[in-house]
MARGU-279411 format. One record per residue (C-alpha): residue number from 1; residue in one letter; x, z, y. Coordinates in nm, 2 decimals, always signed. Each point is the difference from the previous one (the first is absolute). Layout:
N
<pt seq="NUM" type="A" X="X" Z="Z" Y="Y"/>
...
***
This chain:
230
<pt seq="1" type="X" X="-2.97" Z="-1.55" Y="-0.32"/>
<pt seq="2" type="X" X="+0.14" Z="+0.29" Y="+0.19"/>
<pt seq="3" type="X" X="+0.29" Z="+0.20" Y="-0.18"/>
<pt seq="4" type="X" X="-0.06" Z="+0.32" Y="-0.23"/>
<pt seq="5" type="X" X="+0.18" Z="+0.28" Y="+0.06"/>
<pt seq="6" type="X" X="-0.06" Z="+0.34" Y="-0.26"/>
<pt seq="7" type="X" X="+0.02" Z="+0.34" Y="+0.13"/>
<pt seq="8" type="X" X="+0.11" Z="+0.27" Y="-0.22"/>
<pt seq="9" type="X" X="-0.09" Z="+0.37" Y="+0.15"/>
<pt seq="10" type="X" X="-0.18" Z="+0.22" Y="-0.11"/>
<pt seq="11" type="X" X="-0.10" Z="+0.20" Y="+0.32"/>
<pt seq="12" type="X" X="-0.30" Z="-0.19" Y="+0.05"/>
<pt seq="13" type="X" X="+0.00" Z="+0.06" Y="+0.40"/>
<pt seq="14" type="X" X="+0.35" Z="-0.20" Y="+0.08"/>
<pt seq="15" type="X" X="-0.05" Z="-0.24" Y="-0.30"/>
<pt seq="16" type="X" X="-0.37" Z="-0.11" Y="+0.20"/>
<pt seq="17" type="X" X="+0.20" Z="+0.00" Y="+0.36"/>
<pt seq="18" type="X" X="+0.27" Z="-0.23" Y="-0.12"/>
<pt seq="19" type="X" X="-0.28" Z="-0.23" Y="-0.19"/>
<pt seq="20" type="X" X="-0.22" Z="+0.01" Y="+0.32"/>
<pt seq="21" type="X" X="+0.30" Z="-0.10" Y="+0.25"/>
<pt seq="22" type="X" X="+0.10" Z="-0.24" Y="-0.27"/>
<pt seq="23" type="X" X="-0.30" Z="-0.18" Y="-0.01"/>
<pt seq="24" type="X" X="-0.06" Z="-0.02" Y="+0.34"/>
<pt seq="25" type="X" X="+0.32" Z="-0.24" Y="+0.01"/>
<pt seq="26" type="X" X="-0.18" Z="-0.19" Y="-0.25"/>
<pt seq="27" type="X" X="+0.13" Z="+0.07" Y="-0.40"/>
<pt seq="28" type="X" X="-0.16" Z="+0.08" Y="-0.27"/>
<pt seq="29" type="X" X="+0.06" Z="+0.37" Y="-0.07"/>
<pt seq="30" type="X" X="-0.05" Z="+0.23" Y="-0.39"/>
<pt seq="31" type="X" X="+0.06" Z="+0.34" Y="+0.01"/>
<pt seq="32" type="X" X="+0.10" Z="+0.22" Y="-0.29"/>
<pt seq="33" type="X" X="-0.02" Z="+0.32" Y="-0.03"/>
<pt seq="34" type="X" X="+0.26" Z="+0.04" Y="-0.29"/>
<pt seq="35" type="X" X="+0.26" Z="-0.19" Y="-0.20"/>
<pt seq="36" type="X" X="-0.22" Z="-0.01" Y="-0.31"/>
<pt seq="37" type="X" X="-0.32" Z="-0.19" Y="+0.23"/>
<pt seq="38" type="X" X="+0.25" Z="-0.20" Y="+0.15"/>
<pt seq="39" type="X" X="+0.14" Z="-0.12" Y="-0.30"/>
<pt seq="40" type="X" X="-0.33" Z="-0.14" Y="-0.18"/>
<pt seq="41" type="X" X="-0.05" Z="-0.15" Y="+0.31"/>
<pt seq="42" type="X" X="+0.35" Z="-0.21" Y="+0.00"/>
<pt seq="43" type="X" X="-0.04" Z="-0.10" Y="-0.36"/>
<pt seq="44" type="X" X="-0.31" Z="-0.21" Y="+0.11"/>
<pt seq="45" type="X" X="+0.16" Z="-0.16" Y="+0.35"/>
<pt seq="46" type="X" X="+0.29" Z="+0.10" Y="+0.16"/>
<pt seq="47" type="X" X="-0.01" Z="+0.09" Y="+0.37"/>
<pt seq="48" type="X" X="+0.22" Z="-0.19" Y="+0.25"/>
<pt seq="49" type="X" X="+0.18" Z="+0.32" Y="+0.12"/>
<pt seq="50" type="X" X="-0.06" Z="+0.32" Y="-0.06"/>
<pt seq="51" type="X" X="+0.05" Z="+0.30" Y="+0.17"/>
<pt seq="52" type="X" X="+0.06" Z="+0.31" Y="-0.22"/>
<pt seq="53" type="X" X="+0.05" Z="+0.42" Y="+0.05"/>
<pt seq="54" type="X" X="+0.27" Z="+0.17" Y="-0.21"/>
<pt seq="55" type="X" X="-0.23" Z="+0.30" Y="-0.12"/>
<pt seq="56" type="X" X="-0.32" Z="-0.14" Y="-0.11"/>
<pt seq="57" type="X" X="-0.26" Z="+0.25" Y="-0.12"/>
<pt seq="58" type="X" X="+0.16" Z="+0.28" Y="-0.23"/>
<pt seq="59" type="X" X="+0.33" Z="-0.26" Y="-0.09"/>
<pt seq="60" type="X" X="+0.26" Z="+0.11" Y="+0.26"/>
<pt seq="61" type="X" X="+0.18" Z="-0.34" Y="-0.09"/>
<pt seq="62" type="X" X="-0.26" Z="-0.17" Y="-0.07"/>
<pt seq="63" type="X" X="+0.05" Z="-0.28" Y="+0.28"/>
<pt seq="64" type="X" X="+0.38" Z="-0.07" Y="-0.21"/>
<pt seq="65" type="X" X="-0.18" Z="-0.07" Y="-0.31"/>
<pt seq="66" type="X" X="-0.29" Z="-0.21" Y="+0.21"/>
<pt seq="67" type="X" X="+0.29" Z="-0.22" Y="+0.14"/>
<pt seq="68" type="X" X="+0.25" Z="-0.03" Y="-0.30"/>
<pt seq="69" type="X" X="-0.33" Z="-0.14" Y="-0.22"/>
<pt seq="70" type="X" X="-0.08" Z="-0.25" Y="+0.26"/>
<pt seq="71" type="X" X="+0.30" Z="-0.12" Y="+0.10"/>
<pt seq="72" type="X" X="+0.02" Z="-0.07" Y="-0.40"/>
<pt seq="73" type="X" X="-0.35" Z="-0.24" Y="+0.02"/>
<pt seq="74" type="X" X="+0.13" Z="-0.14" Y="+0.34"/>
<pt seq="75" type="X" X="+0.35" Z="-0.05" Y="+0.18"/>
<pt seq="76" type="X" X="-0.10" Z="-0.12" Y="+0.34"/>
<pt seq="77" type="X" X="-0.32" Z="+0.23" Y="+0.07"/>
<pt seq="78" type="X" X="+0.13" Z="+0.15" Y="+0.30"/>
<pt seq="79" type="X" X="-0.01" Z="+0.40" Y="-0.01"/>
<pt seq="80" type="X" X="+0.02" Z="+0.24" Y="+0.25"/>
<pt seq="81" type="X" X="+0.01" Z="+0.38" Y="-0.10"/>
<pt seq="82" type="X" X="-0.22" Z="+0.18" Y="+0.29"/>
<pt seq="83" type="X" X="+0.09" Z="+0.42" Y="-0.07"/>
<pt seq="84" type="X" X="+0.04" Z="+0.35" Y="+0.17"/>
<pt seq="85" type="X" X="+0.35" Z="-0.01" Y="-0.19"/>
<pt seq="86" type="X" X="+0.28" Z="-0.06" Y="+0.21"/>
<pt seq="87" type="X" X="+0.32" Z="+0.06" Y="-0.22"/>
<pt seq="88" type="X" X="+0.25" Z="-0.24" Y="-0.04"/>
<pt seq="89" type="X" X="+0.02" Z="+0.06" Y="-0.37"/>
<pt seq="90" type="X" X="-0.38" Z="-0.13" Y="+0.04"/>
<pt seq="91" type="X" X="+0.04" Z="-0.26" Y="+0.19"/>
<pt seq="92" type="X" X="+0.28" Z="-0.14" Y="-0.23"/>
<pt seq="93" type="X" X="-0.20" Z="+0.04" Y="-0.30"/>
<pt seq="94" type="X" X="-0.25" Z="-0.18" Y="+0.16"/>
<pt seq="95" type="X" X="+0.19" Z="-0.29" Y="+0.08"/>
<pt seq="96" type="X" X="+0.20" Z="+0.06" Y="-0.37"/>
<pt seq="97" type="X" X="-0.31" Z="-0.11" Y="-0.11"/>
<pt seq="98" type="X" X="-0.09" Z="-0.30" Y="+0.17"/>
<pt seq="99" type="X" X="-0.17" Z="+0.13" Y="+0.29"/>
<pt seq="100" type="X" X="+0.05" Z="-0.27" Y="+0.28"/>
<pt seq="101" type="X" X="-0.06" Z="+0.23" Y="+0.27"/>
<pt seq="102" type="X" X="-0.05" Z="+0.43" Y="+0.04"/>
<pt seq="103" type="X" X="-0.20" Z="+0.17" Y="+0.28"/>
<pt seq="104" type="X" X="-0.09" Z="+0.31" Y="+0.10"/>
<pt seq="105" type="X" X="-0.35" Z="+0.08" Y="+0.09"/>
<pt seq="106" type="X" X="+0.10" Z="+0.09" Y="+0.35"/>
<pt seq="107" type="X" X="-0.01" Z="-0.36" Y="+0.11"/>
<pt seq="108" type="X" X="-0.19" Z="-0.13" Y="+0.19"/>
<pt seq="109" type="X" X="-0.29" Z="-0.23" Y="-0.08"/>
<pt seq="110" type="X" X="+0.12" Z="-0.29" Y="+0.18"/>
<pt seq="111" type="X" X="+0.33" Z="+0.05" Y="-0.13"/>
<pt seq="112" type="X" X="-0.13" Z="-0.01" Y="-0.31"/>
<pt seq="113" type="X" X="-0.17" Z="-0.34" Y="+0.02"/>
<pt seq="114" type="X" X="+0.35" Z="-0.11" Y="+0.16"/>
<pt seq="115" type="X" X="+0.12" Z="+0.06" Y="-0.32"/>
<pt seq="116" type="X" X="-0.23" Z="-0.18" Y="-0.22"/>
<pt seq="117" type="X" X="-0.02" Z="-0.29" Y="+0.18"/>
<pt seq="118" type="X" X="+0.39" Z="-0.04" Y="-0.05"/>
<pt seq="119" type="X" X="+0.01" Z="+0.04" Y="-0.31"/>
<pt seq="120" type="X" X="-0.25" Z="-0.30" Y="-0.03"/>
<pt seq="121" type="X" X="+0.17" Z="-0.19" Y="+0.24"/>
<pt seq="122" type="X" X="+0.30" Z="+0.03" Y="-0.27"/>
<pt seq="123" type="X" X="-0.24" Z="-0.06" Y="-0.28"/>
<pt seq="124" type="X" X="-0.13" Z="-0.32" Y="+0.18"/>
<pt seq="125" type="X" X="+0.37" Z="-0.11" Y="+0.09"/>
<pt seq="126" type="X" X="+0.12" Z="-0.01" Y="-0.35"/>
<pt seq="127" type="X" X="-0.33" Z="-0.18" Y="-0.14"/>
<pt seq="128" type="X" X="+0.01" Z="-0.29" Y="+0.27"/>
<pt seq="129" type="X" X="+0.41" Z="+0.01" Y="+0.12"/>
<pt seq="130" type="X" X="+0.07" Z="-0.36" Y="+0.24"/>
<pt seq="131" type="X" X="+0.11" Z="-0.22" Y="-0.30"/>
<pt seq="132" type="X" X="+0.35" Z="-0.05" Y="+0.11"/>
<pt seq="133" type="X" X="+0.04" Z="+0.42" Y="-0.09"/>
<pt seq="134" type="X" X="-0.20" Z="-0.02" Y="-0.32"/>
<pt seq="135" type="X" X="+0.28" Z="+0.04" Y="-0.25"/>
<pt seq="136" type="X" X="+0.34" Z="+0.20" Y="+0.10"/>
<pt seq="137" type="X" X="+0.30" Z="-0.03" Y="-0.28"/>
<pt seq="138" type="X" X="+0.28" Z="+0.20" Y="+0.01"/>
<pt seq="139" type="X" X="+0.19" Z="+0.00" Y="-0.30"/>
<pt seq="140" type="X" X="-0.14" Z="+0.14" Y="-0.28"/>
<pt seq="141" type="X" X="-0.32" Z="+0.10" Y="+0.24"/>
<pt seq="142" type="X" X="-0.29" Z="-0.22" Y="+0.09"/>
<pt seq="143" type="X" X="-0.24" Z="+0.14" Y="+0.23"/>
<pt seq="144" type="X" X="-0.28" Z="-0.19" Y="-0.09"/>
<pt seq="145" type="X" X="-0.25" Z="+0.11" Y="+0.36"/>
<pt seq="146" type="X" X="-0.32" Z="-0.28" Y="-0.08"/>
<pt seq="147" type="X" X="-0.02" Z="+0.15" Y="-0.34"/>
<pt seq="148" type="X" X="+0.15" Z="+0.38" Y="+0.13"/>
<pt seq="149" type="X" X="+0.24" Z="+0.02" Y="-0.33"/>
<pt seq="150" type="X" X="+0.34" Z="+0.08" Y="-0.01"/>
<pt seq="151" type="X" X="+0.26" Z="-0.06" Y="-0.31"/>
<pt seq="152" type="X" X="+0.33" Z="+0.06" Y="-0.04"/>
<pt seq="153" type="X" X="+0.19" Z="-0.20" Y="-0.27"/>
<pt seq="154" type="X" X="-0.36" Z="-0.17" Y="-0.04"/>
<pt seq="155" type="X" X="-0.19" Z="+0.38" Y="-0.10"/>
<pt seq="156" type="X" X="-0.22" Z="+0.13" Y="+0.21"/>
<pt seq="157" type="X" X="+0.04" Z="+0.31" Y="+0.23"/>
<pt seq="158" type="X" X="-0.34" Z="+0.15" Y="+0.04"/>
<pt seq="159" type="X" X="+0.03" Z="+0.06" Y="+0.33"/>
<pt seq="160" type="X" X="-0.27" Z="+0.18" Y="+0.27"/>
<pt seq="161" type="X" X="-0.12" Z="-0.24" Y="+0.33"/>
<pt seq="162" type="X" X="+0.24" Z="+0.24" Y="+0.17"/>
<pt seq="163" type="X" X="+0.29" Z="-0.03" Y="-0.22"/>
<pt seq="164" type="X" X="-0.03" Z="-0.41" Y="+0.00"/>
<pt seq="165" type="X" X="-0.01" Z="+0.02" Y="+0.33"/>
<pt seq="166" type="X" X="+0.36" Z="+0.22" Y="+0.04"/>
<pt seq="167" type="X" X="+0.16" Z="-0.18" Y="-0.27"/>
<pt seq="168" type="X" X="-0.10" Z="-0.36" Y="+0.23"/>
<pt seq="169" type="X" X="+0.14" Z="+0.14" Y="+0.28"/>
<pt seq="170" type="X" X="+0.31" Z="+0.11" Y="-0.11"/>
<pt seq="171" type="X" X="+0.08" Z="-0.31" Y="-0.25"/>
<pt seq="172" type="X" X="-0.10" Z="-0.21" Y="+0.30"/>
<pt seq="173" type="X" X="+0.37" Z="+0.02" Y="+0.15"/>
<pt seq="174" type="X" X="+0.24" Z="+0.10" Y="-0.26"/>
<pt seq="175" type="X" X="+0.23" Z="+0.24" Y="+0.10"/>
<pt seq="176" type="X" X="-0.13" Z="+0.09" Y="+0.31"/>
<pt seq="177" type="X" X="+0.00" Z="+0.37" Y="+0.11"/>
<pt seq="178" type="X" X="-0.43" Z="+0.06" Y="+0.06"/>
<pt seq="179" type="X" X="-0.05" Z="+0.31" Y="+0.18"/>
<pt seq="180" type="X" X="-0.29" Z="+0.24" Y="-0.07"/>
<pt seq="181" type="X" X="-0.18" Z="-0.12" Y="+0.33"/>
<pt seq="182" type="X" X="+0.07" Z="-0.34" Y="-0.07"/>
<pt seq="183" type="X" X="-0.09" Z="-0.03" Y="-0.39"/>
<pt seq="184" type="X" X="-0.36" Z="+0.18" Y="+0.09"/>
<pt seq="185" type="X" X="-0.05" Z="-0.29" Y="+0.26"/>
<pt seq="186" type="X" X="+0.09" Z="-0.28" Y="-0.24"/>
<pt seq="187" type="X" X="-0.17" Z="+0.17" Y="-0.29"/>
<pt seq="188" type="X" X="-0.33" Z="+0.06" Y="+0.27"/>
<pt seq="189" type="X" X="+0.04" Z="+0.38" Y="-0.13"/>
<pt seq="190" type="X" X="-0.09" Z="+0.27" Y="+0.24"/>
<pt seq="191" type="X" X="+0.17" Z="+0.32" Y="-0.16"/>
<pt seq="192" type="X" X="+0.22" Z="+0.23" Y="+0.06"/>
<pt seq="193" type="X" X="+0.41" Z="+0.05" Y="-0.11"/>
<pt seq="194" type="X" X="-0.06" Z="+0.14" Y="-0.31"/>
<pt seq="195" type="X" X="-0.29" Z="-0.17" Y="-0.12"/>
<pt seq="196" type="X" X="+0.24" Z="-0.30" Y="+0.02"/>
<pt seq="197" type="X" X="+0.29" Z="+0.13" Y="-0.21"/>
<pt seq="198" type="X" X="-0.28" Z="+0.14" Y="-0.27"/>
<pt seq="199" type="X" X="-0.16" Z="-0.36" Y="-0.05"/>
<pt seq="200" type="X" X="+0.39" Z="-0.16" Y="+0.00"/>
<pt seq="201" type="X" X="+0.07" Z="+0.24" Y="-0.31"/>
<pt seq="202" type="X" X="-0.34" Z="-0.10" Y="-0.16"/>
<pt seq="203" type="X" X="+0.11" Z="-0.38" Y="+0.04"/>
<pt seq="204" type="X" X="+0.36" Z="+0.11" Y="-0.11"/>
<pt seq="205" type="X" X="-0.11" Z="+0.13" Y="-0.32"/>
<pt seq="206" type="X" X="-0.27" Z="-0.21" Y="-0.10"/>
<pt seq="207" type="X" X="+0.29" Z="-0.27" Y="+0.02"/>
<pt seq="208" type="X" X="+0.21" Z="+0.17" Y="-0.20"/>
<pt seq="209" type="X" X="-0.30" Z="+0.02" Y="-0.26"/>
<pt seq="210" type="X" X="+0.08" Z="-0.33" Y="-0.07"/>
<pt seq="211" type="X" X="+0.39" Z="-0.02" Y="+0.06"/>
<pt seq="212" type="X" X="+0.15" Z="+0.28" Y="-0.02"/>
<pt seq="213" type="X" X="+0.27" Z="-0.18" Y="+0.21"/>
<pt seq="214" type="X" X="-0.15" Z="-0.03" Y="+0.27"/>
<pt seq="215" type="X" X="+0.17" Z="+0.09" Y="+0.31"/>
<pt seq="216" type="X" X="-0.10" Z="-0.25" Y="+0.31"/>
<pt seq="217" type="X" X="-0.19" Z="+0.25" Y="+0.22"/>
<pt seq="218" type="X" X="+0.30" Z="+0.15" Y="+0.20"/>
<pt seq="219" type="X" X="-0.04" Z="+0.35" Y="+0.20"/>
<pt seq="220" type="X" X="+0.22" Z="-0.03" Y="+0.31"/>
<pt seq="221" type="X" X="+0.02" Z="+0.36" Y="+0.08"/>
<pt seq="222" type="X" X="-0.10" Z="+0.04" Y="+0.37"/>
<pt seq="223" type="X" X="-0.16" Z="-0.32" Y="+0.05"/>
<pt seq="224" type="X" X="-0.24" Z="-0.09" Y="-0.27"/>
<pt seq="225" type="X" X="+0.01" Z="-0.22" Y="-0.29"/>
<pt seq="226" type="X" X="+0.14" Z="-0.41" Y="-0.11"/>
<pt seq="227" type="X" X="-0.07" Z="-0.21" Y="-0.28"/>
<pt seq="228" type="X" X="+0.32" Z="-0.09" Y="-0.17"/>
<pt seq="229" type="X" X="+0.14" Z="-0.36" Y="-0.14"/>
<pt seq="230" type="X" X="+0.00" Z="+0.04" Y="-0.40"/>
***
């Protein structure tokens, strides 16, 4: 059964041209014209990704509230925000909220679908790792990549596709300095600088939510970021 992906826009012309070329690559595609419509719709199936607009309708947020309330029925549904707005206080609000990745609607088609197919690629990676990779331990963390969980001191950190993926890479060899350019090839991300450091201070504080004494994520100022021994 081909994938589902949900678009959330309500200007009905570019929500029916990214549904067309979307189909033509062979997904499923819903639109929705607001966050109210799209929200019945989740609470009987929940898409497989979904693409979602900021201002929806007459809520100027309305895309925030659309993504906080379904990142709380799902943790690994990839989202992508897809929006005029190109602020970094945007952008990191976005991501703040578990956005896996944030576009502007000046790119391209193709780029686009680029896009989405990583972030299934990722999805598929963690659901069906080589078995030799399936669990990581580090400490108090186990990256748990067959099941995509992740605990610390045996509670779990609800963690995005994205996040797991950054916090694998980075546990992955302890103490080692990961540049920007290399942790987005190990965590098969395709962003940009500061889409990176907004999704290690998500993964930093949702951490903390369950030890507050947390402290293994590392900035090397200049360089990029290490996991630390306890």
């Amino acid at each position: 059964m081909s994938r589902l992906i949900a678009i959330v826009e309500d200007d009905l012309s570019i929500r029916e041209n990214y549904a067309d070329a979307l189909r033509k690559q062979g997904y499923q595609v819903t639109g929705y014209a607001d966050r109210n419509e799209a929200m019945r719709a989740f609470q009987t199936r929940l898409p497989n990704l979904a693409i979602i607009d900021i201002g929806l309708a007459d809520e100027i947020d309305g895309g925030f509230e659309l993504c906080r309330a379904l990142r709380g029925m799902s943790a690994t549904i990839p989202i992508i925000f897809l929006t005029a707005r190109d602020s970094d206080i945007d952008t990191v609000s976005g991501l703040r909220m578990g956005a896996d990745d944030y576009l502007t609607k000046d790119i391209s088609l193709p780029h686009l679908s680029a896009r989405i197919a990583a972030l299934f690629r990722r999805l598929d990676a963690a659901q069906t790792p080589a078995a030799a990779d399936d669990i990581l331990e580090r400490g108090k963390l186990v990256v748990d990549l067959n099941r995509m969980r992740v605990t610390w001191a045996d509670a779990p950190v609800d963690l995005t596709v994205t996040e797991l993926w950054i916090v694998h890479a980075l546990a992955r060899h302890t103490g080692h300095v990961k540049h920007r350019e290399q942790l987005m090839r190990d965590a098969r991300m395709v962003v940009d600088d500061t889409t990176v450091t907004s999704h290690i201070k998500r993964i930093r504080r949702k951490f903390i939510e369950v030890d507050s004494g947390f402290d293994c994520i590392e900035t090397v100022y200049g360089m990029g970021y290490r996991w630390k021994s306890e």
